[in-house]
N, C-alpha and C positions, 0 to 999 in steps of 0.2 A: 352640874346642869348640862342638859343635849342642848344644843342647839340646832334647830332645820334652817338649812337655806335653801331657797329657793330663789332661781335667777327668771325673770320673766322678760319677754319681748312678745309683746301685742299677744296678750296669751287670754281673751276675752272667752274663751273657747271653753279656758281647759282651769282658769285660777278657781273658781267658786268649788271644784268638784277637788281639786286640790286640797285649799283650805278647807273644805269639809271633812275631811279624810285625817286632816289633824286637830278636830274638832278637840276630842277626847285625851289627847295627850298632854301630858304636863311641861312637851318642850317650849322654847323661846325658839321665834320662830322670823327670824329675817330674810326680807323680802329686796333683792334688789331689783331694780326696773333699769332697763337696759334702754331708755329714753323713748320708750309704748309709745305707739300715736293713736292708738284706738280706745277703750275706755277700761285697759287692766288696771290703772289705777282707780279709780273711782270703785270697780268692783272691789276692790282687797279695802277700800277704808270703811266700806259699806255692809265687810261681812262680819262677821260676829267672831271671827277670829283673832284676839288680839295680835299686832305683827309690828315688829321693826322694818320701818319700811325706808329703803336710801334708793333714793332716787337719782339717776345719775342722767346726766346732760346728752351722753352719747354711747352709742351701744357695743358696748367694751366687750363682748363674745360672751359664752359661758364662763372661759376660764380667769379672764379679767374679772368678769361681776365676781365669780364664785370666793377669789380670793379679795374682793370686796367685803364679803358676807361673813367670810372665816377670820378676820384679823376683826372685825367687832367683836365677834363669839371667843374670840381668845381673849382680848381685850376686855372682855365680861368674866375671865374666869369657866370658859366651858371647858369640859372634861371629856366631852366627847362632840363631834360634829356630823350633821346626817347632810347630804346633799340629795337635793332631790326635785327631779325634774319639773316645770311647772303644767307638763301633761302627763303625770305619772300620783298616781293615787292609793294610799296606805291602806292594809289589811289593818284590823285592832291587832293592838300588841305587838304589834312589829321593832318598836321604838325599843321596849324594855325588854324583847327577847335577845334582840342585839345589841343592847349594852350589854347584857349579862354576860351571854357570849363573850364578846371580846373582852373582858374582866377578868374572867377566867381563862385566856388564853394570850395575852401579851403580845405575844408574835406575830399575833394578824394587823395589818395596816389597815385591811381594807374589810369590809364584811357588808356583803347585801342579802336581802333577800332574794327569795325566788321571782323573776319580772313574768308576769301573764300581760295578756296581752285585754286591751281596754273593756272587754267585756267581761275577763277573769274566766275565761272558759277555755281557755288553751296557752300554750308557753309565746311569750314574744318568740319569734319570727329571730331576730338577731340575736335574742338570751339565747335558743336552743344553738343555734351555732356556735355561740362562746363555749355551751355548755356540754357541746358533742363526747362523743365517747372517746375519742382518741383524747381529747383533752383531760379526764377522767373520770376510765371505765368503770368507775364505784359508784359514779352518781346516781347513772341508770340501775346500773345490777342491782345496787342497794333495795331499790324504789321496787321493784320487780320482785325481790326475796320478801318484804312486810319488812325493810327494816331502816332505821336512819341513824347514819354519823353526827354527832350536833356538827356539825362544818366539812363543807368538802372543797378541797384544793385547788383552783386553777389559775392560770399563767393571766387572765383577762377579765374584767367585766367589765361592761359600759356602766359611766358614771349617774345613770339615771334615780339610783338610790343608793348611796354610799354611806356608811357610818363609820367614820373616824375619830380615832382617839388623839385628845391633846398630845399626849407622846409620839405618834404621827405624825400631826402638821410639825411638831416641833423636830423631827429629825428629818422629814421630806421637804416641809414646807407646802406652798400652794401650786398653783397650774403655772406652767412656765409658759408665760406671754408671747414667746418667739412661734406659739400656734395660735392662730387669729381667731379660727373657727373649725372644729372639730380635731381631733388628734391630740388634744389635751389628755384625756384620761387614759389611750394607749403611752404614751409618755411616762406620767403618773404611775402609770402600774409597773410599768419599768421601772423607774427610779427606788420604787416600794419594793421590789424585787434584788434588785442591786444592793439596796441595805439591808439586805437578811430577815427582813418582813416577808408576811404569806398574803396570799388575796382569798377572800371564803367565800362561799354562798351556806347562808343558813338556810336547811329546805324546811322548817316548820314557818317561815318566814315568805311573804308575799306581800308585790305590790303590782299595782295595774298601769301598763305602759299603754297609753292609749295615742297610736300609730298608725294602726293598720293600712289606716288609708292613705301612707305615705308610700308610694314603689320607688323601691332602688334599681336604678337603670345603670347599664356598664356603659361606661363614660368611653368615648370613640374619640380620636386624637383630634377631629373636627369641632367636639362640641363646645359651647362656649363655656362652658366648667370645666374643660381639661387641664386648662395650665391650673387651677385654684386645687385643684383634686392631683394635679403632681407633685405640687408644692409642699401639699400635705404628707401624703405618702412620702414624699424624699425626705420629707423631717422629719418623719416619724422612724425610718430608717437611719438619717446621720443621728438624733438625738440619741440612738440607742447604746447609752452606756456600757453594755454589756460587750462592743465590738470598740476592740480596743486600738487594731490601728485605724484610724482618719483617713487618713490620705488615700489608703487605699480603698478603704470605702467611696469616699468618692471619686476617687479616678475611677473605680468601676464604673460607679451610675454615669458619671459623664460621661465614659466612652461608649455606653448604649446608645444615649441621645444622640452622642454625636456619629454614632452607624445609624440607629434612624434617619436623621436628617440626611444623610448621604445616599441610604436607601430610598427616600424619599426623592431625593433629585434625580437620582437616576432613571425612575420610573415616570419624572414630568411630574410629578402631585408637589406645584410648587407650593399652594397653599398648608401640605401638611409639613413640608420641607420648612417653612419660614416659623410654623408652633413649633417645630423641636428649634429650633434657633432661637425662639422666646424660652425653650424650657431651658435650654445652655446657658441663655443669659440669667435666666431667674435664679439659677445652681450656685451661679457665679455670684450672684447678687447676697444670697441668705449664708453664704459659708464663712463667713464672720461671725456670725448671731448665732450659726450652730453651734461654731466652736467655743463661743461665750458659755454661752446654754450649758454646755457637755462640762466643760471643765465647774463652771458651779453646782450642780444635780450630781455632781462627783463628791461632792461636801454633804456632809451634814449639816443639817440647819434651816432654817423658817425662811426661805427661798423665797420674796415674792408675796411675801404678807406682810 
C-alpha cells in the first residue's frame, strides 16, 4: 500500500486542488495539520477525499509533521511513501508509474516526478535549477534528441513530491529535527546519498508546484531573516556527512564570521558588526545538535520515526 502525506499549515488556498488531484488514486492518504488557524481543516473533512487526518497542537515544521505522517504509514504496513506538498498537485498516473519504477530499480531512495509550475505550462522556477545541465547533461539532451531514460540521476530535489520506499525510510529514516524549517530535504538527500542510494526524476511523470507568486530575495546581513537563513545554510553545511573532518569544518565557517564581524567594525557598521556576533554565537549554540545529528545519519536505521 502507498501512502501520501501531506503536511498542511493554513493551506485554505491550495488543500481542495490538492486533494482533488488524488481523487482517483488508490492511495491512503494522511493529512497532518500543523495547528491551521484558518479553515484547512474543515475544508479536508468536507472533501470527498477520504484522509487520515492527525492533527497536532503546534506547528512542528515540514520535517516534524512529515515524519508524523511516515511512522503511521509504516505503522499501517506501507510499502512505499509519497510526500507531497500541500500546494503541489498530481498529474493521473503519477503514483503507479513511480512505484513501478522504483520496484524495478532498488537503488533509488528517492524518485519524483517532473515539478511544473501551478499552471502546468512551464518547469518550476527552482526544479529547473535542480535540474540544470551541469547537474545532468542527459536530461536536456535526452528531451531534445525524441528520446527518454525511464529515470535520470541527480545530487537534489526538493521534497515537494517524493516517493519513498519502506526500504528507505527503514535505512535513512525521517527528517532530522535539528532543521526547524527548510533544509530538511537538502539533508535528506544527503544522508540518501551517503548510503549508496540514487535520487531520480521520472520525466513521464508530473506534478504542479503552485509558487509562482512567491519571490526569492537575497537575504542582506541586515535583514530580519539573516540569522534564521544562516542557521540554515550552516546546517545544512556541518550536517553534511559526506565532509569528514568537523572541526575543521567549522573552524572554517567560524572564522569567516568572525572576519566579518571584524570587517564590520572596522568600517563603523556597528549594527552589522553586532548580527555576525549573534551568528558566532548561534554557531556556537547548534554545534552540539550538529554533531548529534552527524554521528546518528551516520547509522543505518529509522532515525526519527
Amino acid at each position: 500500500m502507498t501512502y501520501v502525506i501531506i503536511v498542511t499549515y493554513n493551506a485554505s488556498k491550495y488543500i481542495n486542488a490538492c486533494l482533488d488531484s488524488l481523487v482517483q488514486t488508490n492511495a491512503a492518504v494522511v493529512i497532518v495539520d500543523n495547528a491551521s488557524s484558518d479553515d484547512t481543516i474543515d475544508l479536508i473533512e468536507a472533501h470527498d477525499r477520504t484522509v487520515t487526518l492527525i492533527k497536532s497542537e503546534e506547528n512542528l515544521g515540514f520535517g516534524r509533521g512529515n515524519n508524523l505522517g511516515i511512522k503511521h504509514a509504516m505503522n499501517n504496513g506501507a510499502t512505499h511513501v509519497f510526500l507531497l506538498n500541500q500546494d503541489a498537485y498530481l498529474e493521473p498516473g503519477v503514483l503507479d508509474t513511480l512505484t513501478k519504477v522504483m520496484d524495478s530499480n532498488p537503488k533509488y531512495g528517492i524518485l519524483s516526478p517532473i515539478h511544473l509550475n501551478g499552471k502546468g505550462d512551464a518547469l518550476d522556477r527552482n526544479f529547473a535549477r535542480y535540474t540544470s545541465h551541469d547537474k545532468n547533461p542527459s536530461f536536456f539532451r535526452d528531451s531534445l534528441k525524441g528520446k527518454q531514460q525511464n529515470v535520470y540521476d541527480f545530487p537534489f530535489i526538493n521534497a515537494a513530491a517524493w516517493l519513498l520506499s519502506a526500504e528507505t525510510i527503514k535505512k535513512i529514516g525521517g527528517f532530522d529535527p535539528v532543521f526547524s524549517h527548510y533544509g530538511e530535504d537538502d539533508n535528506y538527500c544527503i544522508r540518501v546519498l551517503y548510503h549508496g542510494l540514487k535520487i531520480g526524476v521520472v520525466p513521464t511523470t508530473f506534478v504542479r508546484h503552485d509558487r509562482e507568486d512567491r519571490k526569492e530575495k537575497k537575504i542582506k546581513v541586515l535583514d530580519p531573516s539573516y540569522l534564521s537563513f544562516r542557521e540554515r545554510t550552516h546546517k545544512i553545511r556541518l550536517c553534511d556527512i559526506f565532509h569528514d573532518d568537523f572541526e575543521l569544518l567549522f573552524s572554517n565557517i567560524m572564522n569567516k564570521a568572525q572576519k566579518n564581524r571584524v570587517k564590520a567594525m572596522l568600517r563603523l557598521k556597528n549594527k552589522e558588526a553586532a548580527t555576525y556576533a549573534q551568528e558566532i554565537r548561534m554557531l556556537l549554540s547548534i554545534k552540539s545538535d550538529v554533531i548529534e545529528a552527524r554521528e546518528r545519519t551516520k547509522k543505518i536505521g529509522m532515525h526519527y520515526i
